[in-house]
C-alpha positions as CSV (number, residue, x, y, z in Angstrom):
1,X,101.5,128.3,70.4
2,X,98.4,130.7,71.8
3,X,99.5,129.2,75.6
4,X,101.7,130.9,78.5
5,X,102.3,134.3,77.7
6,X,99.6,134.2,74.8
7,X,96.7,133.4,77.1
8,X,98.2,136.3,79.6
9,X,97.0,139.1,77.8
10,X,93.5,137.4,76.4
11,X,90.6,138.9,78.8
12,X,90.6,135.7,80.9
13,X,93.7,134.0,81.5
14,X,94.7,131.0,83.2
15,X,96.8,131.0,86.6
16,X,99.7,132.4,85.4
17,X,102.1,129.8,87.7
18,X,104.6,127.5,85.3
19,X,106.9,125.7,87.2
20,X,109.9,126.5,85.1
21,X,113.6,127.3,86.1
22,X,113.7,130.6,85.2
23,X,110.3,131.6,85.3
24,X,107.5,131.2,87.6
25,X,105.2,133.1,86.2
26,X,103.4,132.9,82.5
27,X,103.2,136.9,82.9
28,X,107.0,136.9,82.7
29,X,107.4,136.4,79.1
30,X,104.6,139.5,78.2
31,X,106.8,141.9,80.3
32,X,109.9,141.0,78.1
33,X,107.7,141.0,75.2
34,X,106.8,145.0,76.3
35,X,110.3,145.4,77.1
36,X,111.6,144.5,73.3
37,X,108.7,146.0,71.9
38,X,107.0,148.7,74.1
39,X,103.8,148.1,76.1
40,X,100.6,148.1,74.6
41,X,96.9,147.8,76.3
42,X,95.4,144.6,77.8
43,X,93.3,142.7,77.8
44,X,93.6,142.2,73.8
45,X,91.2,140.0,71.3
46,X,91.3,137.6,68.5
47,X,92.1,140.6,66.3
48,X,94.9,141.6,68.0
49,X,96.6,138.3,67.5
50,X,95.9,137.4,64.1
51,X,96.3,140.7,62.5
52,X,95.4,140.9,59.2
53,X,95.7,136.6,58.7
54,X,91.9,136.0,58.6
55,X,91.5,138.5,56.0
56,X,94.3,138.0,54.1
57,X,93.4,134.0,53.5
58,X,89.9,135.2,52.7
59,X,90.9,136.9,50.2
60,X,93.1,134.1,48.7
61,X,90.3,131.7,49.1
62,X,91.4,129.4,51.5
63,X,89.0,127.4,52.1
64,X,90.7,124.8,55.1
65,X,92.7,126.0,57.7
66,X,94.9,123.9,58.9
67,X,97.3,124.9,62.5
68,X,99.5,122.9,64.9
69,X,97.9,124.0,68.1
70,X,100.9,123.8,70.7
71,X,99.4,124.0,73.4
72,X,96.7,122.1,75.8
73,X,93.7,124.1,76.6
74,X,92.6,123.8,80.0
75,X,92.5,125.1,83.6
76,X,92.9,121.7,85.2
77,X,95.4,118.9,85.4
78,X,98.9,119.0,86.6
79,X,101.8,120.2,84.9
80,X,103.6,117.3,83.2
81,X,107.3,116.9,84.7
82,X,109.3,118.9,82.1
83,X,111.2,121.9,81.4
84,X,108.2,124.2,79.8
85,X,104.5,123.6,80.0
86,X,101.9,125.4,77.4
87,X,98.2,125.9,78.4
88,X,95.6,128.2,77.5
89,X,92.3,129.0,79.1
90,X,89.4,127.2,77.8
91,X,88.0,130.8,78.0
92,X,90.2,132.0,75.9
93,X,89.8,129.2,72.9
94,X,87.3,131.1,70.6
95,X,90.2,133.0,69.3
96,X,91.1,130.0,67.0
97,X,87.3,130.0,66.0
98,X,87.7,133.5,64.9
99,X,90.9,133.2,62.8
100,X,88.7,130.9,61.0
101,X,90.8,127.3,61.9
102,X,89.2,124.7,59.9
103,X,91.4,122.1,62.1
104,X,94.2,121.4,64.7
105,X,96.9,118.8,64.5
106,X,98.1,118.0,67.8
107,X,100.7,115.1,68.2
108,X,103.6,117.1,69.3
109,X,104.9,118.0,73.2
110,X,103.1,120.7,74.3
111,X,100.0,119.0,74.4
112,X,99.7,116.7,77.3
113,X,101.7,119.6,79.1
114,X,99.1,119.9,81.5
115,X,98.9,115.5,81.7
116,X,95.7,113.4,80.4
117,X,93.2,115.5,82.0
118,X,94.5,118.9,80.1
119,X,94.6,116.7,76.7
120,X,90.7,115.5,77.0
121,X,89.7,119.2,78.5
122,X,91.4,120.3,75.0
123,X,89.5,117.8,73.1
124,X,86.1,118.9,74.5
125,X,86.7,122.9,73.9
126,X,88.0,122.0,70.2
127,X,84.7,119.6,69.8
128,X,82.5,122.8,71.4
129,X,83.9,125.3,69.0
130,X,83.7,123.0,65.7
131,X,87.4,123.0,65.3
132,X,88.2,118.8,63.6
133,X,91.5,117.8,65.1
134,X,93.6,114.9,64.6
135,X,97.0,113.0,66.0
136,X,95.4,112.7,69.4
137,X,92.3,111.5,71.2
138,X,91.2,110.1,74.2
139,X,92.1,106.3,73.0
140,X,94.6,105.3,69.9
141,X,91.8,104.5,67.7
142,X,90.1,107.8,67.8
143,X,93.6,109.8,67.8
144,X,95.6,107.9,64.5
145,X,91.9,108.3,62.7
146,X,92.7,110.0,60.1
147,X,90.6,113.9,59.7
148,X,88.1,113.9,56.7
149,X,87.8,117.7,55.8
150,X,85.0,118.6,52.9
151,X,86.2,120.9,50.1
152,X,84.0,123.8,48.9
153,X,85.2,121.9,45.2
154,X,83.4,118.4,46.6
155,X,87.3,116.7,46.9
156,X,87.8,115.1,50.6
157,X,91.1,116.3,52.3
158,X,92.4,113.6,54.9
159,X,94.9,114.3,57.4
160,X,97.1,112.1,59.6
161,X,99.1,113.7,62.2
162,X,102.1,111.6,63.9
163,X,104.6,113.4,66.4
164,X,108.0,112.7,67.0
165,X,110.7,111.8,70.0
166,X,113.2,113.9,68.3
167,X,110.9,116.7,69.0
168,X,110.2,116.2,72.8
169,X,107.3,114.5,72.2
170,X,107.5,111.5,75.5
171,X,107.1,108.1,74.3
172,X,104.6,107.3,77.4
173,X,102.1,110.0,76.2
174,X,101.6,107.4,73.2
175,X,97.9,106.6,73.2
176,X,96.5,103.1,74.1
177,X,93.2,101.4,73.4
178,X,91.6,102.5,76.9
179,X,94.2,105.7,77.3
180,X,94.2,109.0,75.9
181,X,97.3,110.2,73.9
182,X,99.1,111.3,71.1
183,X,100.1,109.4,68.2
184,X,104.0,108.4,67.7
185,X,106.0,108.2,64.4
186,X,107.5,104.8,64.3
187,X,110.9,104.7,64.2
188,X,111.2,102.9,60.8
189,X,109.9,104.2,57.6
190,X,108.0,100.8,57.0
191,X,106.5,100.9,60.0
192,X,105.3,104.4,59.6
193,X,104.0,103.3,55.9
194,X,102.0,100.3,57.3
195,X,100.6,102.6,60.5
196,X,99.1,104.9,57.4
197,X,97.6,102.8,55.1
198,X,96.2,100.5,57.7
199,X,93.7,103.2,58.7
200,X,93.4,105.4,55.3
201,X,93.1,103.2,52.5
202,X,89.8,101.9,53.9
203,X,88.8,105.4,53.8
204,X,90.1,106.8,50.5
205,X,88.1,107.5,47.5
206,X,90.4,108.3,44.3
207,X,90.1,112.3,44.3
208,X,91.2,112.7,47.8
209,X,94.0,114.5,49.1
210,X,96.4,113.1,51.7
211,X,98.2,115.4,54.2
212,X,100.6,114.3,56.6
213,X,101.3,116.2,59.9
214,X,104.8,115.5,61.3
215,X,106.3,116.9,64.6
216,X,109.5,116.1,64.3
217,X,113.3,117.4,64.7
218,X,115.0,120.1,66.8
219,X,113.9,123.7,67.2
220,X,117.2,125.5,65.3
221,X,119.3,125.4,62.0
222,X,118.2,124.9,58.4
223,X,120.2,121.1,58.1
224,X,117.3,118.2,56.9
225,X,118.8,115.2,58.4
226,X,118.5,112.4,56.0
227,X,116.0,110.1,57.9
228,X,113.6,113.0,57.6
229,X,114.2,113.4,53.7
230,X,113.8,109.3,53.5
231,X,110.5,108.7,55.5
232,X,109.0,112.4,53.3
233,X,110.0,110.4,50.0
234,X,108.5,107.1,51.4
235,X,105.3,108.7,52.4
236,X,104.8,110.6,49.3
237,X,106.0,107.3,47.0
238,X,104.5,104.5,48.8
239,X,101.4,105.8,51.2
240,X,100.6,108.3,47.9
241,X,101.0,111.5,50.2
242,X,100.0,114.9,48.1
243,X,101.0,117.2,51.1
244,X,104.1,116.5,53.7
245,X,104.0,119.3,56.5
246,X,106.8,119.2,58.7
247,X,107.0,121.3,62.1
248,X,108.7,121.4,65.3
249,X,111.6,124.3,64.9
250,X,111.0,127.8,65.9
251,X,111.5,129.2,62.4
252,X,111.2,128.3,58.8
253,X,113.4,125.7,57.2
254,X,114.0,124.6,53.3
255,X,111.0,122.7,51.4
256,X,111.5,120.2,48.7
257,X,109.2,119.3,45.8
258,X,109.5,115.3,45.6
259,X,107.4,114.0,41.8
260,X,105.5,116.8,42.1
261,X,104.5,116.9,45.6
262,X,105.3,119.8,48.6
263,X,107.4,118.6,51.5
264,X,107.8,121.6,54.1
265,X,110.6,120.0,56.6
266,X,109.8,123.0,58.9
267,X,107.0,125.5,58.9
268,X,107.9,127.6,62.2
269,X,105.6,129.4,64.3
270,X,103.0,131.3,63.2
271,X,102.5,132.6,66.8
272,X,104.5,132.3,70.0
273,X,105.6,134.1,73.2
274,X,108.6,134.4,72.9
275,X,109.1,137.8,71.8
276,X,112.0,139.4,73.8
277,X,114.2,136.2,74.2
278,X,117.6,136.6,72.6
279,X,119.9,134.1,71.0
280,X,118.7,132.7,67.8
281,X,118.3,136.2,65.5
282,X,119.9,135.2,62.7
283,X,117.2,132.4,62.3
284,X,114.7,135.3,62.1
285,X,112.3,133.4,64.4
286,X,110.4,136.5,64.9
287,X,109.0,135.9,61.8
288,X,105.7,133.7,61.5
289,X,104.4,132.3,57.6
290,X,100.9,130.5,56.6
291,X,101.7,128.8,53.7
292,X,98.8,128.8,51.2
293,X,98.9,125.6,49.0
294,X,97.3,124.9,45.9
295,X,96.9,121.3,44.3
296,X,95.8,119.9,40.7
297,X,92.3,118.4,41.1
298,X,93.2,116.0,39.2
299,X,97.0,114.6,40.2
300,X,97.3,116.4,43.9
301,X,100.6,117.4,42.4
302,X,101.3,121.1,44.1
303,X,100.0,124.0,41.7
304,X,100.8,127.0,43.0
305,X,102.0,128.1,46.6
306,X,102.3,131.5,47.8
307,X,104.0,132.1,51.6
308,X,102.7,135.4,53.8
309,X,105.1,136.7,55.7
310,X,104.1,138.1,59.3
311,X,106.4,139.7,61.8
312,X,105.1,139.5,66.0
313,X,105.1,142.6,67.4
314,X,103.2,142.5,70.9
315,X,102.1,139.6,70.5
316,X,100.5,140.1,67.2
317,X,101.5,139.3,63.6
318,X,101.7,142.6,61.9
319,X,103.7,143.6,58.5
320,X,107.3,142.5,57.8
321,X,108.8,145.0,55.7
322,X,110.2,144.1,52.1
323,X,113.5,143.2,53.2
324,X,112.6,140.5,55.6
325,X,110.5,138.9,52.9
326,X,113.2,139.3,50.3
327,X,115.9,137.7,52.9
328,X,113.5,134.4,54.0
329,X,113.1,134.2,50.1
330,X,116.4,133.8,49.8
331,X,116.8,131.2,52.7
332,X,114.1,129.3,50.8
333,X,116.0,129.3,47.9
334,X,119.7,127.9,49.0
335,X,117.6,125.7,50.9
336,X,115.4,123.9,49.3
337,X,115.4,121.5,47.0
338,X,113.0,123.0,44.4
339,X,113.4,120.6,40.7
340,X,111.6,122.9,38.3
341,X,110.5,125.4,40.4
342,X,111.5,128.8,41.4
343,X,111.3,131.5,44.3
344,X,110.0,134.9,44.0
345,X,109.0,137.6,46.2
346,X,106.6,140.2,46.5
347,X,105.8,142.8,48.9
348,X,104.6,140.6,51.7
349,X,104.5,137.1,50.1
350,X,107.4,134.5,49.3
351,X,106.2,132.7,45.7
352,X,106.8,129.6,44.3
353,X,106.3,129.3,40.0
354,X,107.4,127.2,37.9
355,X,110.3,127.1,36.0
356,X,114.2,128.1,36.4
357,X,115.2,130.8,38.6
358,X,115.8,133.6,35.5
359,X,119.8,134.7,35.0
């Protein structure tokens, strides 16, 4: 979520006006950032933000990048009629270039924030800077297409990106086959099934790898609701999903290894503005993860994963401290629903191995 407050302290900002109830201005939300955390200088960089994140998935070898961009980038349009409206500066865009972002998902609601002319301004500055996206576009067709990412190993990753109502996402931004928009989980687990194979299996080769980007579900508390478990399973069993990436709520929520395969019902937010508001601690949603994934070459089943843990501190992800990382471990573990698998944690990194958790 690199909009609002975010795009504030980057060297050129939008116009910091938001039309929302309790704040008018974007700037708001960095002076109760400085007043949690102390001041620091401004204008900052793409350094500033990311920390130590580009360095530290160097040096794990991650080869694709993968984010939910939040936000619409632009300095046009109108603000769409709702409580809270993301955008960032087109100016201010390269910073996902220099985190290294292979790719964007963007069907959720913060992206037409800024109505159909911010959502085609944020198409053209991701197409500028080389960053693929997927789960919108400026018609249905090119939106649902699903992303074909190249692998250093010569594998193809696909990704398919749907968004949700239950996560605020307006059923009238819904693309249409002359109009741009996002693209909408059907409401029935068939459906969704059908929508997916429609457009990948004329695609797929045998050694690719399937990821599914859903926005879906509220912004607090750890419960799965069962629909959620039920269309995960059905993806995974029936469209042959290797990767099931959930998002929406503002901190980390319990995963689930379903014959073999990663769900994540909730990843959180790597970065936000929202440092300074009050009300949701015990959820740690200070806290922001990138969750680095390993599959079998030959299966897709999940290998290894290893979480690193990142705590925002003016606006940047800095480290944790062992106790944070040993307490999200442990919300992983009552969580999830892990067959054969355990969690571990190390100094800044949550682990997942195989095999019981030991006595």
């Amino acid at each position: 979520m690199t909009g609002r407050g975010i795009d504030q302290v980057l060297p050129r900002p939008c116009d910091p006006a938001i039309p929302e109830r309790y704040m008018r201005s974007a700037t708001g939300y960095v002076e109760l950032a400085e007043q949690h955390s102390g001041a620091f200088d401004k204008p900052v960089n793409g350094a500033h933000i990311w920390g130590s994140l580009p360095r530290d998935l160097d040096v794990r070898g991650c080869a694709l990048r993968i984010v939910n961009l939040e936000t619409a980038i632009t300095n046009r349009g109108r603000p769409a009629p709702k409580e809270i409206n993301y955008r960032m500066s087109p100016e201010n865009a390269s910073i996902l270039a220099s985190a290294g972002i292979t790719a964007c998902t963007l069907a959720n609601n913060h992206v037409m924030d800024w109505g159909e002319q911010g959502l085609l301004d944020t198409l053209d500055v991701l197409d500028r800077l080389g960053v693929k996206h997927a789960g919108a576009g400026k018609t249905m067709a090119r939106a649902a297409a699903p992303l074909i990412l190249d692998h250093p190993d010569g594998r193809r990753v696909l990704v398919s990106a749907f968004g949700d109502v239950s996560a605020g996402v307006p059923r009238h931004w819904e693309a249409g086959a002359d109009r741009p928009g996002v693209v909408l989980l059907p409401g029935s687990a068939d459906a969704a099934i059908a929508s997916v194979r429609a457009r990948l299996d004329p695609l797929r080769h045998p050694d690719d790898i399937f990821v599914l980007s859903l926005h879906w579900g509220g912004n607090w508390g750890y419960d799965i609701p069962q629909w959620q478990r039920r269309m995960a399973h059905a993806f995974i069993d029936e469209a042959d999903a290797d990767l099931v990436v959930g998002h929406s709520s503002h901190h980390a929520k319990g995963m689930e290894i379903h014959r073999g395969r990663l769900i994540l019902y909730g990843c959180g937010d790597l970065v936000n503005d929202y440092e300074g508001i009050g009300g949701y601690e015990g959820f740690r949603p200070d806290l922001g993860l990138a969750f680095c994934v390993d599959l079998e070459a030959a299966t897709g089943r999940l290998a290894a994963l290893e979480v690193i843990v990142y705590q925002r501190r003016r606006f940047g992800l800095v480290n944790p401290g062992r106790d944070a990382v040993r307490r999200l471990a442990d919300m992983f573990a009552r969580e999830s629903r892990l067959a054969g698998w355990r969690v571990d944690s190390a100094d800044r990194s949550i682990l997942l191995r195989k095999g019981a958790a030991p006595r």
